[in-house]
C-alpha positions as CSV (number, residue, x, y, z in Angstrom):
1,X,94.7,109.2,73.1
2,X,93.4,109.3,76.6
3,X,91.1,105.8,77.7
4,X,88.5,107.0,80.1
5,X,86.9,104.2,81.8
6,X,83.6,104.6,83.6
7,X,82.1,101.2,85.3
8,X,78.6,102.9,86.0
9,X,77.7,105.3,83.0
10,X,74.1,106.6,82.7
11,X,72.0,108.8,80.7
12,X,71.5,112.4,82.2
13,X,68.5,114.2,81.4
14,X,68.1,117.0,83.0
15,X,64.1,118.9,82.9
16,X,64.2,122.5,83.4
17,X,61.0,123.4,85.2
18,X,59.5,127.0,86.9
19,X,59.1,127.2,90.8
20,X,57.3,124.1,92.4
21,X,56.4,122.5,95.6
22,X,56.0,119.0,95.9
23,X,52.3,117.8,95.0
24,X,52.6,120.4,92.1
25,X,51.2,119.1,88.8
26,X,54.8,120.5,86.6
27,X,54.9,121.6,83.3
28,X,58.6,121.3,82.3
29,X,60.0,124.3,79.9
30,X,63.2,122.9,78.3
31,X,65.0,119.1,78.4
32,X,68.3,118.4,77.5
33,X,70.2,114.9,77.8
34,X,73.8,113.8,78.0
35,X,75.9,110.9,78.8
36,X,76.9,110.5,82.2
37,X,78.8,109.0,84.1
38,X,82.5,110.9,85.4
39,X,84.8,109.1,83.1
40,X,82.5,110.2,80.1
41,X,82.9,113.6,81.9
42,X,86.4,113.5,82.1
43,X,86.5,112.6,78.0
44,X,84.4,115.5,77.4
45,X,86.9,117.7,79.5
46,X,89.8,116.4,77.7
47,X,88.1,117.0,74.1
48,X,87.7,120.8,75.2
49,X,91.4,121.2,76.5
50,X,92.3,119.9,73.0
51,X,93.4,116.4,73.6
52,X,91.7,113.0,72.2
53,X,90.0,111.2,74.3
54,X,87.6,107.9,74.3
55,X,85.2,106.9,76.4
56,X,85.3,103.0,77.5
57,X,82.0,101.8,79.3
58,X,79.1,99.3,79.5
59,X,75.8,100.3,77.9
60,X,72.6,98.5,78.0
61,X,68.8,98.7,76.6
62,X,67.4,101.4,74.8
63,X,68.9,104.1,76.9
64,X,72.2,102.6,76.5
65,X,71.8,102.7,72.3
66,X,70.6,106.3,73.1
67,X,73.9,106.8,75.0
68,X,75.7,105.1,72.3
69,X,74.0,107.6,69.4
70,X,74.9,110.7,71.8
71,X,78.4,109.9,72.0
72,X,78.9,108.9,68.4
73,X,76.9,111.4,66.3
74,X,76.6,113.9,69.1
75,X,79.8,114.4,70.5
76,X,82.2,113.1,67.8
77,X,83.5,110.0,70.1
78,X,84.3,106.3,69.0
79,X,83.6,105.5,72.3
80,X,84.6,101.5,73.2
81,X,81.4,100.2,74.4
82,X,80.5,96.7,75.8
83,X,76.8,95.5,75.5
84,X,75.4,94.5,79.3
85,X,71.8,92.8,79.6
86,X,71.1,95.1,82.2
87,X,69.7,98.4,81.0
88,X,72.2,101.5,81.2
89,X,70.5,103.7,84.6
90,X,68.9,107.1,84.1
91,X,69.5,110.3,85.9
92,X,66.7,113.1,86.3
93,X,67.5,116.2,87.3
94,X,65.0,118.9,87.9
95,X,66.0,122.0,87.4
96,X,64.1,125.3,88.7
97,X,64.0,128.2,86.2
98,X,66.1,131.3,87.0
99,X,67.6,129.8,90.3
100,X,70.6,127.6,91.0
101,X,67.9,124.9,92.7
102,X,68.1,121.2,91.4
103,X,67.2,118.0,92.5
104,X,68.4,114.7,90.6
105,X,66.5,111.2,90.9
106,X,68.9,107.6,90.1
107,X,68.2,105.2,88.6
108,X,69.2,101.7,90.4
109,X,72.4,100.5,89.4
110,X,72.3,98.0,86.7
111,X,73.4,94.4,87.9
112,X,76.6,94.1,85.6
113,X,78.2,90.2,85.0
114,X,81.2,88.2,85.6
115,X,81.5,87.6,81.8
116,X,80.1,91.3,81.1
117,X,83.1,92.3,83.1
118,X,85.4,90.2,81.8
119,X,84.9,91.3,78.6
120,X,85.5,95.2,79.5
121,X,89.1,94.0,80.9
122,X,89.8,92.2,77.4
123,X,88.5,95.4,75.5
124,X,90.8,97.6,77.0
125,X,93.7,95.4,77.2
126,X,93.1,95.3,73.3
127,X,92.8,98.5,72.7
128,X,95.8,99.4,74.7
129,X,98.1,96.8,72.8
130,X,96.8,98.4,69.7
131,X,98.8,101.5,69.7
132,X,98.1,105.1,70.7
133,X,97.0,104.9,74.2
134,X,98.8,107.6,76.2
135,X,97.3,107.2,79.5
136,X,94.2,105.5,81.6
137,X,91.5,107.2,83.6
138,X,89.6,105.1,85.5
139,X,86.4,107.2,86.8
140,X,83.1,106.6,89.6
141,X,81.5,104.2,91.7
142,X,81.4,100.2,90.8
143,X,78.0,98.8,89.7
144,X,77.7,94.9,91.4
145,X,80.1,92.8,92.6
146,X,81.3,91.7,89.4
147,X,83.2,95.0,88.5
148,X,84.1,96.1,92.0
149,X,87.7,94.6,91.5
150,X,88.0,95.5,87.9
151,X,90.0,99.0,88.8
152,X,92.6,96.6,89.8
153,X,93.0,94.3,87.2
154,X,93.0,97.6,84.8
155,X,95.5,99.5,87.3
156,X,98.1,96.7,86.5
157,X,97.3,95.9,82.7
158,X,98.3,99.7,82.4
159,X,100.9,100.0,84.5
160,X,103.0,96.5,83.4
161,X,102.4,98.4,79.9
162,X,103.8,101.7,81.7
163,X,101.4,103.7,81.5
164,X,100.1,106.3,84.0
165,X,96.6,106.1,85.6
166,X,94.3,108.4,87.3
167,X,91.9,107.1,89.8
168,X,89.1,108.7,91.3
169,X,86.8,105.6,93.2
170,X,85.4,105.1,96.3
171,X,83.7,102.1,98.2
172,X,84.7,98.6,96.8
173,X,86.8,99.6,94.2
174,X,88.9,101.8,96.7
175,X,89.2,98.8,99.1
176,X,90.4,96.3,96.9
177,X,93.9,98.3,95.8
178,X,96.9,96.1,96.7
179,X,100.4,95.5,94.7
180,X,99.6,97.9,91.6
181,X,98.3,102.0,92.6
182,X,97.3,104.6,90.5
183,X,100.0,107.5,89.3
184,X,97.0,109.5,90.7
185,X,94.6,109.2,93.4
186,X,91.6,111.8,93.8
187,X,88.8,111.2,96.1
188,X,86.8,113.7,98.6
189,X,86.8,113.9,102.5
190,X,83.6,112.2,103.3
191,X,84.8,108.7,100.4
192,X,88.2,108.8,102.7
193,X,86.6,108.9,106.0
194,X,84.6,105.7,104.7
195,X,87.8,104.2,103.7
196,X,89.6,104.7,107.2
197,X,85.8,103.8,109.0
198,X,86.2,107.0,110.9
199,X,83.4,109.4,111.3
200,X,85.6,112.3,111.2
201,X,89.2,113.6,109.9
202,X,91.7,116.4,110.5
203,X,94.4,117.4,107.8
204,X,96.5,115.8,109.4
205,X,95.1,112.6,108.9
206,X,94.4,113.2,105.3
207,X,97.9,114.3,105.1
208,X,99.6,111.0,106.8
209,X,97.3,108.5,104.5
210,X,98.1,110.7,101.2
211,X,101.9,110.1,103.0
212,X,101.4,106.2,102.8
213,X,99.8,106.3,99.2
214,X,102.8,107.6,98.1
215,X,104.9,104.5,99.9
216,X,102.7,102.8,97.4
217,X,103.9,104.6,94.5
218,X,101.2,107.6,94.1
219,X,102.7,110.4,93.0
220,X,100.1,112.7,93.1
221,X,97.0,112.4,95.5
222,X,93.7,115.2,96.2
223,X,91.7,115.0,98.3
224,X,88.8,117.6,98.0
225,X,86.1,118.9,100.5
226,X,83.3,121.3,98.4
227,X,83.9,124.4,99.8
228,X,87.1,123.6,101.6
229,X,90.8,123.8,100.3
230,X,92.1,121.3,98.3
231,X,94.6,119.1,100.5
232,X,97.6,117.6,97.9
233,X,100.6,115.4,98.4
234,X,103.0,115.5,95.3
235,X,106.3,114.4,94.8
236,X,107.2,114.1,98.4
237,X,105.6,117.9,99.7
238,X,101.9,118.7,101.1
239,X,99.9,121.3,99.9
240,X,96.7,123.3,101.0
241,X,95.3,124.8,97.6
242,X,92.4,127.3,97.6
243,X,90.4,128.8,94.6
244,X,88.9,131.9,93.8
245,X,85.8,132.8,94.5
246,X,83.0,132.4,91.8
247,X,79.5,132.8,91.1
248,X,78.5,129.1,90.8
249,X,76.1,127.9,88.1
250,X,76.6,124.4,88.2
251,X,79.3,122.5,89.8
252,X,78.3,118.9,88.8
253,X,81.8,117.2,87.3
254,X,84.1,119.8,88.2
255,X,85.8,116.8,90.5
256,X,85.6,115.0,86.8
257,X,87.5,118.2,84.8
258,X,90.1,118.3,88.0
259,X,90.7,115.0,87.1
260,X,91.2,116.1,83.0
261,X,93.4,118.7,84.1
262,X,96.2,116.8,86.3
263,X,96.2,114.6,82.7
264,X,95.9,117.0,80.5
265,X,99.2,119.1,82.3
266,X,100.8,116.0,83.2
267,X,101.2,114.4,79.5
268,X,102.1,118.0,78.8
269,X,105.2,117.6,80.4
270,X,104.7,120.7,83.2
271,X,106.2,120.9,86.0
272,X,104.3,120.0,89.5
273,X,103.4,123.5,90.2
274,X,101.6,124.1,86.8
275,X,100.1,120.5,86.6
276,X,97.9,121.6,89.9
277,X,97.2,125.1,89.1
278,X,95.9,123.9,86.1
279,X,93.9,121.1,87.8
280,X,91.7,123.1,90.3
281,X,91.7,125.9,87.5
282,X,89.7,123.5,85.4
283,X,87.5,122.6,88.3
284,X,86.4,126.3,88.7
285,X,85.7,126.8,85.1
286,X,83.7,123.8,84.7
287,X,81.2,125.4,87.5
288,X,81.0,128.7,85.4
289,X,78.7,126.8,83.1
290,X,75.5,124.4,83.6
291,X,77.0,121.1,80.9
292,X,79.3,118.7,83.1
293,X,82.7,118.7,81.0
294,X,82.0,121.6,78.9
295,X,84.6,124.0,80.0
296,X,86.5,127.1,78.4
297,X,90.0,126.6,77.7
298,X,90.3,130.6,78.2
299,X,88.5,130.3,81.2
300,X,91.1,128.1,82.6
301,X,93.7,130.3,81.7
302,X,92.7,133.0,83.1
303,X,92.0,131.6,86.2
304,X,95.3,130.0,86.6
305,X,97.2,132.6,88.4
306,X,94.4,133.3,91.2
307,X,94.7,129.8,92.4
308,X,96.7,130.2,95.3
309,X,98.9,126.9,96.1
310,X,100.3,126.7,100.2
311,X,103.3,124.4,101.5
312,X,102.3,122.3,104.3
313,X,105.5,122.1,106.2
314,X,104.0,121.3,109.5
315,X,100.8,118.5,109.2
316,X,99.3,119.6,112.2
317,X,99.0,123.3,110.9
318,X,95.6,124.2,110.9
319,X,94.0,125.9,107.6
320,X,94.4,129.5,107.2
321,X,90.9,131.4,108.0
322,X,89.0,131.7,104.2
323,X,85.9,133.3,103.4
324,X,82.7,131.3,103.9
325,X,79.4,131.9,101.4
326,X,78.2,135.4,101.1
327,X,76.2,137.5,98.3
328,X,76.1,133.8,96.2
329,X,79.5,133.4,96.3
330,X,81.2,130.1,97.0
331,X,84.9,129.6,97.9
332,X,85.2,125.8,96.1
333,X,87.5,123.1,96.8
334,X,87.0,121.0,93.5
335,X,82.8,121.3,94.2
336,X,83.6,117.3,94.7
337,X,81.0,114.7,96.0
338,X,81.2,116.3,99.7
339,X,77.6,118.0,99.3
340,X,74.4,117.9,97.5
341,X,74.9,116.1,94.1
342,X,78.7,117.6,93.4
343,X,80.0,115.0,90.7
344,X,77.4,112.7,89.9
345,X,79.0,109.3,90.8
């Protein structure tokens, strides 16, 4: 069993409309809802590649019992929820008919508490010292201030019970890591930039702060850039990795099913090789269909051998030249948080 932690879940409708303008008065043709949120994502990713997973989350209000009823009855979960007062957020995305144009509205985040938090902390560290937890996923942005040092606290519950964790945070929660790190780290250019305060950075700087991570005792770290290569440090060698080309339909929690993928390899026992393959190969086929999470285990497969994995011997050695967008193709890097609404946070 995989527990997939997810700090600021939501509800994810998304309203499929035809062609409008703004001012239009819109008469929507289809809705469809599911729980958000990337560590619900990552779950869902790790149910399709065969592997149990639960959800662990706040969930608040009426949405958050609708949440609660979508996991359970829908999706087959026993999802480990703790109540907040604040109501779980809602996510709107409009969709345009026959077009890969969408637009999503947020919900503010929900104001979680001290004791709210506290309690989270306590529900995982019971459910790890129950049995059956194989490994921890800790997924998204932080809600308030109460939960933005919470990655910690979980980080080192897990890791003093030895077991791995993946981490993919940004903004407070990213700041606060000291003493305890992640087995995994993934993030996207633009959340590291924020880390180091720097508008702007080369390879090689991504390459030399993966380098320190894995001082810290990361053993494998992604950073992604949309429709860039993947940049990797893994077991002491750097990596440029870069996809096939697809026809995208919707690449909303592909950064999630990367995630899935380095756990669901990694658990498998594969070697380094095959544990990123798989990864990025998980990412592609989630953005072959429009339902965050709901990818094809064949799909993966097959797409496995066309990912194309470089040694970096040299950090200052710029990117081979790749092809850019053409004819509705895009060459993807994990379709990460870089651009438009990649991986709803």
């Amino acid at each position: 069993m995989i527990l997939c932690v997810t700090l600021n879940p939501c509800l994810d409708k998304t309203l499929t409309v035809p062609s409008w303008k703004p001012g239009d008065s819109v008469r929507g043709s289809a809705v469809s809802e599911v729980v958000g949120g990337k560590g619900n994502n990552v779950a869902r990713a790790l149910k399709r590649l065969g592997r149990d997973a639960r959800p662990a989350t706040f969930l608040g209000g009426p949405v958050g019992d609708r949440c609660a009823s979508l996991l359970r009855d829908t999706e087959g979960f026993d999802p480990l929820i703790v109540s907040s007062k604040a109501p779980t957020r809602t996510i709107l995305t409009v969709r345009t008919e026959q077009s890969s144009e969408q637009t999503a509205f947020f919900d503010p985040d929900p104001e979680i508490s001290a004791d709210e938090a506290d309690a989270l902390l306590r529900a995982v560290d019971q459910a790890i010292a129950a049995g059956g937890i194989e490994a921890v996923t800790l997924s998204g942005s932080s809600p308030s201030e109460a939960t933005h040092g919470l990655y910690l606290d979980l980080i080192s519950m897990a890791r003093m019970r030895r077991l791995p964790v993946f981490l993919d945070t940004y903004g407070p929660p990213l700041e606060t890591l000291w003493g305890f790190w992640p087995d995994v780290i993934q993030l996207n250019r633009r959340e590291l930039s924020q880390h180091l305060r720097r508008e702007a950075l080369t390879d090689e700087d991504i390459f030399s702060t993966l380098g320190t991570w894995a001082g810290h005792g990361v053993r494998i770290a992604v950073v992604t850039d949309g429709p860039e290569a993947v940049l990797i440090h893994a077991d002491g060698q750097y990596y440029r990795a870069y996809p096939p080309e697809i026809e995208v339909v919707n690449p909303i929690g592909s950064g999630d099913c990367l995630l899935a993928g380095l756990v669901e390899r990694w658990l498998a026992g594969a070697d380094l090789e095959a544990i990123l393959r798989h990864a990025i190969s998980c990412a592609v086929a989630n953005a072959l269909v429009w339902d965050a999470g709901d990818l094809d285990p064949e799909e993966v497969a097959r797409i496995e051998p066309e990912i194309e994995l470089e040694p970096v011997t040299d950090l200052g050695e710029a990117p081979r030249e790749r092809l850019g967008d053409a004819q509705g193709f895009l060459r993807v890097g994990v379709y990460g948080r870089a651009t438009s609404k990649f991986g709803r946070k």
